[in-house]
N, C-alpha and C positions, 0 to 999 in steps of 0.2 A: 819483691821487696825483701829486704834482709833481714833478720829477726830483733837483731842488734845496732839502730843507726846512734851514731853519733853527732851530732847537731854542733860544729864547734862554735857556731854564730850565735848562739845562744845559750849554749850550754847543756845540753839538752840529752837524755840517754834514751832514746826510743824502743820500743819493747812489741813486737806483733805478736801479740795474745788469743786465742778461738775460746769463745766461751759455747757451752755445747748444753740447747737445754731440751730433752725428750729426745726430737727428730729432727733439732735443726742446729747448724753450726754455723757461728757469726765470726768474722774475723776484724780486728782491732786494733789500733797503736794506744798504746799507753805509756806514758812519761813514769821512769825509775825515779821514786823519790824514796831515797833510804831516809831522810825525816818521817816518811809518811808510816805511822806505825799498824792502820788500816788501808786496805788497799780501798780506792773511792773509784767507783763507776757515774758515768753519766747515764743520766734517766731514760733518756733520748737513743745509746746505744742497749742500754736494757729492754727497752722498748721491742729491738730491731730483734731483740732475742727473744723476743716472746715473755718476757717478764712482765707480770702487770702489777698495778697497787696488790693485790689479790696474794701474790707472793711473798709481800714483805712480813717479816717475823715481828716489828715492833720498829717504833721511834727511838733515837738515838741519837745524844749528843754525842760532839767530837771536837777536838781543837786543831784550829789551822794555827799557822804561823803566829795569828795577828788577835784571834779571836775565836768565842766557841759558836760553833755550829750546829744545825738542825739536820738528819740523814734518817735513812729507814736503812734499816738490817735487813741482809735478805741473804739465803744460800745459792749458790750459785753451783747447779748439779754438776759440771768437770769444767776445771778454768785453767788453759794448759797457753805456758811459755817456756820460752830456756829450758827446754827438754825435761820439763815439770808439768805433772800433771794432778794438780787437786779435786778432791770430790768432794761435795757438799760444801765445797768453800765461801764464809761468810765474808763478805762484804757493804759497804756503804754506799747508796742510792743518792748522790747529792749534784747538785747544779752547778759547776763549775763556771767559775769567770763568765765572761761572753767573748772575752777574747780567747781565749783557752781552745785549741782546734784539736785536741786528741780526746781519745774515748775513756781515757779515766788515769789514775795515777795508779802502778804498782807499789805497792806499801811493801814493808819489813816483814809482814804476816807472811805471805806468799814464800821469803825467802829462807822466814826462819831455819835454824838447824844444817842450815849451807854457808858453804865460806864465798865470800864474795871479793871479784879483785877485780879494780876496775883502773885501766893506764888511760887517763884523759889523751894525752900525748898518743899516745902510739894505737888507739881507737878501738882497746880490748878491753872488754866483759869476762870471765870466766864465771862460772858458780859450783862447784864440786861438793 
């Protein structure tokens, strides 16, 4: 799988992400939402990582598109995409859609401090 798919039937900027926690490494697609200003994981692929209630740091609202939400905070020990790799990276534990079939959305947080260029048309990402 490529790191970077482009979805043009839907629009869609795909991201395979490894989140890495103690001894074990999970690998994952997550949907680029430059709105998204935290990055959201599903519970279900937190789960696969070894993540339990147990890890999360505190309740936390957040706002979607439409409305405010309910998430748990939790770090997330090395969470590496697009030839980036963060440690101790906080993210939000929340339930996405039921139709929703990827493992969480990439937020702004992730990117911060990087330039990002993205050609819908011609199926390029960069992040420098």
């Amino acid at each position: 799988m490529k790191e970077i798919f482009f979805d043009k039937k839907v629009k869609l900027i795909l991201i395979d992400v490894s989140i890495k926690n103690v001894d074990i490494i999970v690998d994952g697609v997550f949907v680029l939402d430059t709105g998204c200003s935290t990055t959201v994981v599903q519970p279900d692929f937190l789960e696969r990582c070894k993540y339990t209630k147990n890890d999360y740091i505190e309740k936390t609202t957040f706002t979607t598109g439409s409305q405010k939400e309910n998430g748990y905070l939790l770090k997330i020990k090395s969470f590496k995409t697009l030839g980036l790799t963060r440690r101790n990276f906080e993210v939000i534990s929340y339930e996405l859609p039921f139709n929703f079939q990827f493992d969480g959305l990439l937020g702004v947080d992730f990117i911060k401090n990087k330039d990002l260029f993205i050609s819908y048309r011609n199926g390029i990402l960069k992040l420098e």
